[in-house]
GUMI-292193 format. One record per residue: residue in one letter; x, y, z of N, C-alpha, C in turn. Coordinates in steps of 0.1 Angstrom, whole numbers, plus 5000, padded with zeros to 4 digits. Atoms other than C-alpha are relative to their C-alpha. Layout:
<domis>
AXYZXYZXYZ ...
</domis>
This chain:
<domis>
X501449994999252971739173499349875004 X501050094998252071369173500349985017 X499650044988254271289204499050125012 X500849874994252271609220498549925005 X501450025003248771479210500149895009 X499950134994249971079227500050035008 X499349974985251171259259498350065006 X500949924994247771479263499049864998 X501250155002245571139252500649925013 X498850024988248270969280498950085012 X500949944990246671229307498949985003 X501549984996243071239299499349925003 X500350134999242670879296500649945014 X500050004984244170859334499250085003 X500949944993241971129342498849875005 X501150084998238970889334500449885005 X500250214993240270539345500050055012 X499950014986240670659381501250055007 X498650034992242970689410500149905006 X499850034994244670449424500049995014 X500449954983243370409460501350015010 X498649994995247170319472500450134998 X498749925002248570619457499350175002 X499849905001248170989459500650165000 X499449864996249271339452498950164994 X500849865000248171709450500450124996 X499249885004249172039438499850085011 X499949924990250072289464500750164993 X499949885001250172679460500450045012 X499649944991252572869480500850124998 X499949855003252573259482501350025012 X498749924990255573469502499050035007 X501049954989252573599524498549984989 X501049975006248873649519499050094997 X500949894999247873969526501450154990 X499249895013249174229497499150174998 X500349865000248674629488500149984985 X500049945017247574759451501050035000 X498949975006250474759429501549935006 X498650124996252774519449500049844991 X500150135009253974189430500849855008 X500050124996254473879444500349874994 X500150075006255373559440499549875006 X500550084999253573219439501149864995 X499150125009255372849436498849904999 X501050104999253072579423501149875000 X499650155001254272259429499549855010 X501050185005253371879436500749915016 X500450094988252771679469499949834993 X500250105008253371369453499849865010 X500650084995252771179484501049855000 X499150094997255670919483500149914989 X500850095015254070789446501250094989 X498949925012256870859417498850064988 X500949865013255071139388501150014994 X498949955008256371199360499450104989 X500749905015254071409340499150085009 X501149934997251271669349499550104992 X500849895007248571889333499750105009 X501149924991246472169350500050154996 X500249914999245172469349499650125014 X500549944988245272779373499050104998 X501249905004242772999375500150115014 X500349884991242673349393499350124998 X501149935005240173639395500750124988 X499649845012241473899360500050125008 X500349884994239874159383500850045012 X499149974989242274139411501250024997 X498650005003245674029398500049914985 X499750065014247373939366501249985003 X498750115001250473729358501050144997 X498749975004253673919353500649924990 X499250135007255473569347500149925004 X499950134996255973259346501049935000 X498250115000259273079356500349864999 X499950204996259772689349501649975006 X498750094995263472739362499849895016 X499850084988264272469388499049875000 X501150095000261272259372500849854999 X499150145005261371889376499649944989 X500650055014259971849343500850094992 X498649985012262871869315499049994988 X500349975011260171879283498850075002 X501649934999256772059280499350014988 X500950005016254071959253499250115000 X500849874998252772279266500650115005 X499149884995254972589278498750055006 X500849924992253572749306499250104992 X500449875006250973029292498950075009 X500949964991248973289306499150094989 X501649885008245373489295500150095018 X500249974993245273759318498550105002 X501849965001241673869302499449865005 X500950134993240573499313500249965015 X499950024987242373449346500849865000 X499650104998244073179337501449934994 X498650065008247472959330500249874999 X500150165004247872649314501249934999 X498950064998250572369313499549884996 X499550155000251672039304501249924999 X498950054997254571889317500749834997 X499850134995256571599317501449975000 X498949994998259571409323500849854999 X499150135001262171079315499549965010 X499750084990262470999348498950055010 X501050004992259870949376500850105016 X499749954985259971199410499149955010 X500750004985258971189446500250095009 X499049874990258971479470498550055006 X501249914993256371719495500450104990 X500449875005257271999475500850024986 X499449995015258471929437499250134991 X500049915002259072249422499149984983 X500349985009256672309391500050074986 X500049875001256772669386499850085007 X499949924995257673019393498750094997 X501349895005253973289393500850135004 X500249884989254673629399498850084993 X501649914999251373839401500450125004 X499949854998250674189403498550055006 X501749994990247474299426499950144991 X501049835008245574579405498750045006 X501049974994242774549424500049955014 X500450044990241174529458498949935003 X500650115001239874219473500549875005 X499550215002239673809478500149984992 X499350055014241873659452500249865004 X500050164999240973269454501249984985 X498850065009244373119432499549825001 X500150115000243172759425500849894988 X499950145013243972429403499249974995 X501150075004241372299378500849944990 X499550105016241572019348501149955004 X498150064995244671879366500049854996 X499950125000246271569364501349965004 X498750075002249171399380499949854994 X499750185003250671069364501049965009 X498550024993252670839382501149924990 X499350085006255770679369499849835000 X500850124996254070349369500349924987 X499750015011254470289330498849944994 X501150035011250770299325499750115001 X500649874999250270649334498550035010 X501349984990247770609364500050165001 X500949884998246070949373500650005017 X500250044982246770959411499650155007 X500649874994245871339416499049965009 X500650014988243871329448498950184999 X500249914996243371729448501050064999 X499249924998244772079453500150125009 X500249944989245372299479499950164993 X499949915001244472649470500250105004 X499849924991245072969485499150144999 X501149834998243173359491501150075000 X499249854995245073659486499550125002 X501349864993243473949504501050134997 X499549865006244374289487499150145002 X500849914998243674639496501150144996 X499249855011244475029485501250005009 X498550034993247074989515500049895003 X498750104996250274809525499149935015 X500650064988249074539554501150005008 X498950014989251374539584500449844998 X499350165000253274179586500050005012 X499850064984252374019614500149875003 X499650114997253573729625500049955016 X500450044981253073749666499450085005 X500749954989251173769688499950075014 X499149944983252274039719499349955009 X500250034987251773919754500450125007 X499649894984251374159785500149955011 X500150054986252274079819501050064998 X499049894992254274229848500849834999 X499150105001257674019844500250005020 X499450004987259473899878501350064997 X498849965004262774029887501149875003 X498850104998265773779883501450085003 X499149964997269273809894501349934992 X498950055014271173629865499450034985 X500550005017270673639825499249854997 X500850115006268173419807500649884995 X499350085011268673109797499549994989 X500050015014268872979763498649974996 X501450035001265472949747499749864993 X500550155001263772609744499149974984 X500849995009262572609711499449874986 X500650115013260172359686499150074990 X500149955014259372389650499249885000 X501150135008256172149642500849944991 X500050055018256972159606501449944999 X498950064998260672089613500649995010 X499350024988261371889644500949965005 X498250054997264771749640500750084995 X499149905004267472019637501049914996 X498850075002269871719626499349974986 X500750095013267371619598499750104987 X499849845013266971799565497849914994 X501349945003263171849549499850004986 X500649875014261371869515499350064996 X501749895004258672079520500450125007 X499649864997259072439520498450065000 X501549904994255872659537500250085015 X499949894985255372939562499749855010 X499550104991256372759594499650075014 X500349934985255272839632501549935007 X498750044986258372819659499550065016 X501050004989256972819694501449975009 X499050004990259172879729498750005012 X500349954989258472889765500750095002 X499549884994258573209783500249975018 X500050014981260273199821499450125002 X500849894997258373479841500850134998 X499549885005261073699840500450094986 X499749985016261573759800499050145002 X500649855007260674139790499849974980 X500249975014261474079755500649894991 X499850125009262273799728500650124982 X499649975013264373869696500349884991 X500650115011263973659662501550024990 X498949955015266673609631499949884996 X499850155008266773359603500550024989 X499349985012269373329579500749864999 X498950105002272173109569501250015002 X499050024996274573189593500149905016 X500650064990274472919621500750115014 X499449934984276573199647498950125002 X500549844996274173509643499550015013 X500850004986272973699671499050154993 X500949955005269673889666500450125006 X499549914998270274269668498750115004 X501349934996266674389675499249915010 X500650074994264174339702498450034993 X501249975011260374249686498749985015 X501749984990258374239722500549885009 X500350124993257173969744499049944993 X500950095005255573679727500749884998 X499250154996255973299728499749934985 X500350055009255373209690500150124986 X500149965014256073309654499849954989 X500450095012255073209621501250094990 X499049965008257773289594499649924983 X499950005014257973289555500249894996 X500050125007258272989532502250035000 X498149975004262872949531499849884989 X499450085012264272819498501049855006 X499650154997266272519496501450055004 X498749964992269872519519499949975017 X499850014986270872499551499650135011 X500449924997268872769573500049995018 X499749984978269672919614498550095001 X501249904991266473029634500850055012 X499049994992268473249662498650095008 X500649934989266173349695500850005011 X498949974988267473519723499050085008 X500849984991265673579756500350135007 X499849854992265973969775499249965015 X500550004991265473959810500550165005 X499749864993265874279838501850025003 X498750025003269674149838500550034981 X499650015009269974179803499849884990 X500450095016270073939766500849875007 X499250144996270773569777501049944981 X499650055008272473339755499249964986 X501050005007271173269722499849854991 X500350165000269272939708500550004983 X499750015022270772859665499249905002 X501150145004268172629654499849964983 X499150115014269672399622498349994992 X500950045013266572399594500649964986 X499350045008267572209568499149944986 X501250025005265772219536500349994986 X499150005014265972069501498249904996 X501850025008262272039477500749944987 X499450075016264871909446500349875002 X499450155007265171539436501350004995 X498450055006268471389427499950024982 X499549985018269471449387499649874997 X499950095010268171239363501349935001 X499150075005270270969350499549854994 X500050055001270670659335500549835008 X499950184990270770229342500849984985 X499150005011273770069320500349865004 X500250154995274169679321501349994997 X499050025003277469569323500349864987 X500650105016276569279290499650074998 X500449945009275169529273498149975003 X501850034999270969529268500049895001 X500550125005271069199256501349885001 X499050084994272868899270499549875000 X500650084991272768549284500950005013 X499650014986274568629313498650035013 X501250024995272068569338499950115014 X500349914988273168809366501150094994 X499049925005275169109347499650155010 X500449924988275969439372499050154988 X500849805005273869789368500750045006 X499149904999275670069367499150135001 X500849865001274070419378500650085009 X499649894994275270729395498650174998 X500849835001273471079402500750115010 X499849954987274171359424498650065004 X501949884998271471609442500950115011 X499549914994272071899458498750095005 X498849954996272072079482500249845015 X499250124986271471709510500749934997 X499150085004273171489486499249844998 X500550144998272271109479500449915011 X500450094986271170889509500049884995 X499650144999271470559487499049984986 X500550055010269470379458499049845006 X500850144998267170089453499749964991 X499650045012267069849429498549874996 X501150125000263769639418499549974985 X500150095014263469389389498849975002 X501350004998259869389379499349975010 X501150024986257569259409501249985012 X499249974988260469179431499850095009 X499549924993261369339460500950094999 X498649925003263669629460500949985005 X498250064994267369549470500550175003 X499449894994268869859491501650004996 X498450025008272469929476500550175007 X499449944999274270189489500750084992 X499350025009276570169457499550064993 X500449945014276770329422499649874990 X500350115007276269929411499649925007 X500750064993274869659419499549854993 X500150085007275169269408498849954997 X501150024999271569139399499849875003 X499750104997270668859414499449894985 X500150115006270268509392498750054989 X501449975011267368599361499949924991 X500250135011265668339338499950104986 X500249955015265568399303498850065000 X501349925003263168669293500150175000 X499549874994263069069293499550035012 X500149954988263369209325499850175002 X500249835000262169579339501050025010 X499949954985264769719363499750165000 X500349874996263770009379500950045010 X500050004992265770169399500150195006 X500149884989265170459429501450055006 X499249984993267670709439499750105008 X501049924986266670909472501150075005 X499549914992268271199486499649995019 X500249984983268771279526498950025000 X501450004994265471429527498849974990 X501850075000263071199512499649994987 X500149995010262871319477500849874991 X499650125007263271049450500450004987 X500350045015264270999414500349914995 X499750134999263870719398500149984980 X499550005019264970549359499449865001 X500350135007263570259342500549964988 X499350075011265570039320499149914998 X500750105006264669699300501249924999 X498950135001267369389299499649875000 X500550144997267069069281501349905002 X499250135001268468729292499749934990 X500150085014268968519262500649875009 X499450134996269068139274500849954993 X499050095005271667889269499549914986 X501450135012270967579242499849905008 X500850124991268567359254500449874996 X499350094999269167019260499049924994 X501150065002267866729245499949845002 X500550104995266366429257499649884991 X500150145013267066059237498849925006 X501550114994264765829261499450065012 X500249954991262865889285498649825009 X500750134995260565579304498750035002 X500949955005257565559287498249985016 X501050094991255465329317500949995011 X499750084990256165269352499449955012 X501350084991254365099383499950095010 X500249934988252565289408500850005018 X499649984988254365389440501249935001 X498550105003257965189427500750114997 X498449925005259965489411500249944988 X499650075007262365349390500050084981 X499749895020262165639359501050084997 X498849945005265065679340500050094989 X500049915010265565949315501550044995 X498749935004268766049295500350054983 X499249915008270366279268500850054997 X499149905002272466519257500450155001 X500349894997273666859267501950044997 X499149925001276767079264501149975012 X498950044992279766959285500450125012 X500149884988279967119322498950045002 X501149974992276667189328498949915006 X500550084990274267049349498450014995 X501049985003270766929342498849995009 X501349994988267367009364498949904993 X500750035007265566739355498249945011 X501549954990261566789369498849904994 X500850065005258766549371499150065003 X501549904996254966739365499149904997 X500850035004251766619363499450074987 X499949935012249666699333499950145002 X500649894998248567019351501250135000 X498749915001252467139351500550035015 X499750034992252467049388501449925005 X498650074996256066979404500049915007 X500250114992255966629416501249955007 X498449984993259966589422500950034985 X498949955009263266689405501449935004 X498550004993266766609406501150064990 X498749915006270066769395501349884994 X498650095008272666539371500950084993 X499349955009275466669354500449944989 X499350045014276866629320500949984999 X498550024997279866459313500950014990 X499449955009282566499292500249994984 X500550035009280966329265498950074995 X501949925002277766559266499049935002 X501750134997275666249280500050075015 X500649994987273466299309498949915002 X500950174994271465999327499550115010 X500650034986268866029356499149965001 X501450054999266765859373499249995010 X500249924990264465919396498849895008 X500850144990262665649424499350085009 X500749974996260465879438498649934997 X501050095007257065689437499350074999 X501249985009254365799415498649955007 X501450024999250765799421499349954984 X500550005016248365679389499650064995 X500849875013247765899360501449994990 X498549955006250366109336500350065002 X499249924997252866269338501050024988 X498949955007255866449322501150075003 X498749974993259366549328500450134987 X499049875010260966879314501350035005 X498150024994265166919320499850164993 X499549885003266467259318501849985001 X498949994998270267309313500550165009 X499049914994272867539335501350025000 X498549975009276167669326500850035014 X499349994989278567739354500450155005 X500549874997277168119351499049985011 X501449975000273868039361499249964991 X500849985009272768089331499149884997 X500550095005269867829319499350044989 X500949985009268067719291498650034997 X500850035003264567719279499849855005 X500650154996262667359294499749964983 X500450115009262467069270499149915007 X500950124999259266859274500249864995 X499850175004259166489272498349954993 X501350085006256566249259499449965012 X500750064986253966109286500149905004 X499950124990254465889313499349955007 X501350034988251965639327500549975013 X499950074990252065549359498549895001 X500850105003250065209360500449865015 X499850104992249464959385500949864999 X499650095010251764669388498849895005 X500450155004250564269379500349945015 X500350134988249764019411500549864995 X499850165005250263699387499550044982 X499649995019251363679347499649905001 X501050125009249063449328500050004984 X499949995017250463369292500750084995 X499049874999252963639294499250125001 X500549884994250363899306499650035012 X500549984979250364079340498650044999 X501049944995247364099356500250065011 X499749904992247164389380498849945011 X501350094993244464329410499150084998 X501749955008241964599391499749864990 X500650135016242164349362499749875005 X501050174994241664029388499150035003 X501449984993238864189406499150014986 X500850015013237264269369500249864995 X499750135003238363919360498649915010 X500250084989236463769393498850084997 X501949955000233163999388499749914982 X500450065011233163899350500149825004 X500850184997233163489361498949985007 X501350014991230763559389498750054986 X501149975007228563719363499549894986 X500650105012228963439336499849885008 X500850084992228463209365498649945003 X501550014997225163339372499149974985 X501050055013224163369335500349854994 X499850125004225163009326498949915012 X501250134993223162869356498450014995 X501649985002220063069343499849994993 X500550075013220862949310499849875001 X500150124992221062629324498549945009 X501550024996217462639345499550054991 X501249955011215862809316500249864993 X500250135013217262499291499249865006 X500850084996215962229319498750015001 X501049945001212662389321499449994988 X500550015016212262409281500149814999 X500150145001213262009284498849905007 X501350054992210761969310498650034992 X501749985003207762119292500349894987 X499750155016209361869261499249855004 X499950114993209361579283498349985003 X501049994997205761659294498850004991 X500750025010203961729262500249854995 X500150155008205661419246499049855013 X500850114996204261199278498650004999 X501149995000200961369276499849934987 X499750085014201161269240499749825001 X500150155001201960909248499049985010 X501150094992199360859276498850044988 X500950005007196860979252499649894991 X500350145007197760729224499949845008 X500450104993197860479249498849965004 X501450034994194360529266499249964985 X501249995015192960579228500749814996 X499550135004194660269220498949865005 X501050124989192860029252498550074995 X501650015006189660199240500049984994 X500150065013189760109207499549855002 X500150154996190359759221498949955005 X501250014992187759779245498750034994 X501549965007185159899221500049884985 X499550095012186259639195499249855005 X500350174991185859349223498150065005 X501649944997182259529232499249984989 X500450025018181159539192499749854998 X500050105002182359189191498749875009 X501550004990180259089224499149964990 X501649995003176959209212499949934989 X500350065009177459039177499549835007 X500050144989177858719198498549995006 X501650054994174558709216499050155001 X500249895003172858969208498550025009 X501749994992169859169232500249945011 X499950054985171658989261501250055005 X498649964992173859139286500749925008 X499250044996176358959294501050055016 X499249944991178758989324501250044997 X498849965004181759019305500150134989 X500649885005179959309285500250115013 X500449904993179559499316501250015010 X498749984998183159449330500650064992 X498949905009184659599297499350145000 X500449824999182159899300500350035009 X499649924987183159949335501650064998 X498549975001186759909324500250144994 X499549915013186560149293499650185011 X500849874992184560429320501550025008 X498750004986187860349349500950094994 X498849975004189960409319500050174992 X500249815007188160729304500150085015 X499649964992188260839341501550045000 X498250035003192560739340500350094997 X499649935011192760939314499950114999 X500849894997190961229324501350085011 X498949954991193761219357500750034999 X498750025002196361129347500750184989 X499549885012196461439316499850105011 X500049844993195361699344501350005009 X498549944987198061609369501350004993 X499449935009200461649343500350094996 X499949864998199261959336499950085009 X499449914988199462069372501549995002 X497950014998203461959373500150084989 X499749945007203462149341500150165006 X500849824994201662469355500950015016 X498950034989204162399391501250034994 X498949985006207062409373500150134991 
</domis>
């Protein structure tokens, strides 16, 4: 019940996500004829246009009018669906039959057999036979939806039997000939290679030219390729014929002229709607290995064209065409792998199996030193370890981004040491090396990462036992130019503070100077007048001139001081 409920959730949930625009397929309904009499029974095949896309499951419902025809029964022999979370069922008070199919292994085919309908006409009428609620899945192993559509059909029923007509008679006056006809020229649309086999089974048109002389044309189709047809059905240059089962089938026409029956044309239909047999994928290591390329093993048969070959594709890969029941796989890294592989009959039909197989890596190797710095665009990085005796180590330099910058290949020696070193030159930044080991299978380990590696500019000139590089001279040479400049402008700022020093203190001393000589001068003036007093003297009126020259002096000398002050 649960596995039931996951399978129909499985469906519905493809319903809604979509189809695939790459992929599609369709249900197709195909009746023995379409025109039926009350109380005849018939039969219907529903099956699946899968469009070249592997299915492995389907739902749907048919629906037909109650009032016309009702089910008899329902056949799933020959189905390519081996479980059913739903057994065919039919309501013949509703009109309708339900299903849900499914199956291990994924098909491909024009006409994958679903089920057998037979119907019973009770009434007279158009009897539309459709698909609703459908759903194909494909073998995809998410269960895409890829239903596209379904081709339905009309069955037109009445109180009588309909004549079977299948040609069209032609009238004309023939010519007369003087030998027997020849053989008739004949093409089959639906099957145009008589060497090639088919998997779609549907009423089929076969079409001839008529030479003027022909009276009459006779028809036979079985599965003897020598028959000769034993009735004449007219003059007519086309017939449409019944859906043939799966086998090797003769179309045999033979031309009547006024001489008599010419030779007659066998025309090879070759027709097979069944997929090859299930089966299984079988790893010669078992599921689980570290052999890195172990063979698959598979076989099938199919019948009745037989298998035309296999194909073999490990998840996204490409498929590998094999002829073979096996097939070595090529080289695989540790990890599980999907193989899938396709086996395809002569005509077209596919079945296909999916396995799971892990590689289990070797033991990884491990890495004692590795060179922590080295100089841009020199090389020169050594790395070495230990590994397992006879195998060989890939040892890979990445940036930090996990970008492959170079690699090389060392082996291990009989000690279990392994050295390399690698003189490709580096650009600046980091980087890091990871080594994988390989055994003389193939097989490899898991990657061992290293610690980071600078690449760093080298030194122009060692100063005190440290290299300078020429970023670190040019930063060297801007930082002197810069304390260059700030030392001269500490340097004119400190002369400048000296100068206004220098300036105050002279203004300073001419001051006490002048105040000094006037003191003097007013002392020797004082003295004067005591001396003769009420009389002006000449030597009176020389020291007032002097003391005015010198309050003038005094007056200059402090301003133009203070203009070199205010200049500066």
């Amino acid at each position: 019940m649960i596995k039931k409920i996951l399978f129909c959730l499985a469906v519905v949930s493809a319903v809604f996500i979509g189809i695939d625009r790459a992929s599609a397929a369709s249900f197709t309904l195909t009746p023995e004829r379409e025109n039926f009499a009350i109380d005849e029974d018939f039969t219907v095949d529903l099956k699946i246009d899968s469009e070249g896309v592997g299915v492995n499951a389907a739902q749907g419902t048919v629906q037909f009018p109650a009032d016309i025809l009702e089910v008899k029964s329902v056949d799933r022999t020959g189905s390519v669906f081996n479980f059913w979370l739903q057994e065919p069922s039919f309501s013949n008070q509703q009109g309708t039959i339900s299903f849900i199919g499914g199956s291990t292994s994924g098909f491909s085919g024009r006409s994958l057999q679903v089920m057998k309908i037979v119907f019973h006409v009770k009434g007279a009428g158009t009897a539309p036979v459709t698909v609703v609620d459908g759903a194909i899945t494909a073998s995809d192993g998410s269960g895409t939806n890829v239903l596209i559509g379904g081709q339905g059909i009309e069955i037109v029923s009445s109180a009588r039997a309909f004549p079977v007509t299948t040609i069209t008679p032609i009238v004309r006056e023939p010519t007369i000939s003087g030998v027997l006809p020849e053989k008739p020229q004949i093409t089959v649309p639906l099957y145009p290679d008589p060497a090639g086999w088919y998997n779609i089974s549907s009423r089929f048109l076969v079409q001839w030219k008529l030479p003027s002389d022909i009276v009459n044309v006779s028809t036979m189709l079985d599965k003897n390729p020598e028959s000769t047809p034993t009735k004449g059905e007219g003059l007519f240059d086309n017939k449409t014929f019944d859906a043939i089962g799966n086998g090797i089938w003769y179309l045999h026409v033979q031309f009547k002229n006024n001489v008599g029956w010419g030779e007659v044309t066998h025309y090879r239909i070759a027709i097979d709607t069944t997929p090859p047999l299930p089966f299984t994928v079988d790893f010669s290591s078992g599921p689980s290995s570290s052999n890195p390329a172990p063979i698959a093993s598979f076989s099938t048969s199919d019948n009745p064209s037989g298998v035309d070959g296999y194909s073999v594709q490990i998840g996204d890969a490409d498929p590998i065409p094999t002829m073979e029941g096996t097939l070595k796989l090529p080289l695989q890294a540790p990890a599980k792998h999907v193989v899938r592989v396709i086996a395809r009959d002569r005509a077209g039909n596919t079945t296909d199996t999916t396995s799971e197989i892990e590689i289990l890596p070797i033991v990884s190797p491990i890495i004692d030193f590795v060179t922590r710095s080295v100089f841009v665009g020199e090389g020169g990085l050594e790395a070495r370890g230990t590994s397992t005796s006879g195998n060989s180590i890939t040892v890979s330099v990445r940036n930090m981004s996990g970008e492959l910058i170079s690699s090389v290949v060392v082996p291990v020696d009989t000690r279990g040491s392994w050295f390399a070193k690698i003189d490709d030159p580096l650009k600046r930044g980091d980087f890091y090396i990871d080594v994988v080991a390989k055994d003389e299978r193939g097989a490899v380990s898991l990657p061992v990462k290293s610690d980071v590696i600078t690449a760093r500019s080298k030194p122009i000139v060692t100063l005190a036992g440290l290299g300078i590089t020429p970023a670190a001279l040019f930063v060297i040479i801007v930082l002197v130019l810069i304390g260059g400049f700030v030392a001269g402008w500490f340097s004119q700022r400190s002369a400048k503070e000296q100068r206004q020093r220098n300036i105050i203190i002279a203004k300073r001393d001419i001051t006490n100077v002048f105040n000094i000589l006037k003191n003097d001068l007013a002392a020797a003036i004082t003295a004067e007048d005591k001396a003769v007093e009420g009389k002006v003297h000449e030597t009176k009126y020389h020291l007032n001139k002097v003391k005015k020259d010198m309050e003038k002096m005094e007056k200059y000398v402090v301003e133009g001081v203070e203009d070199i002050e205010k200049k500066k």
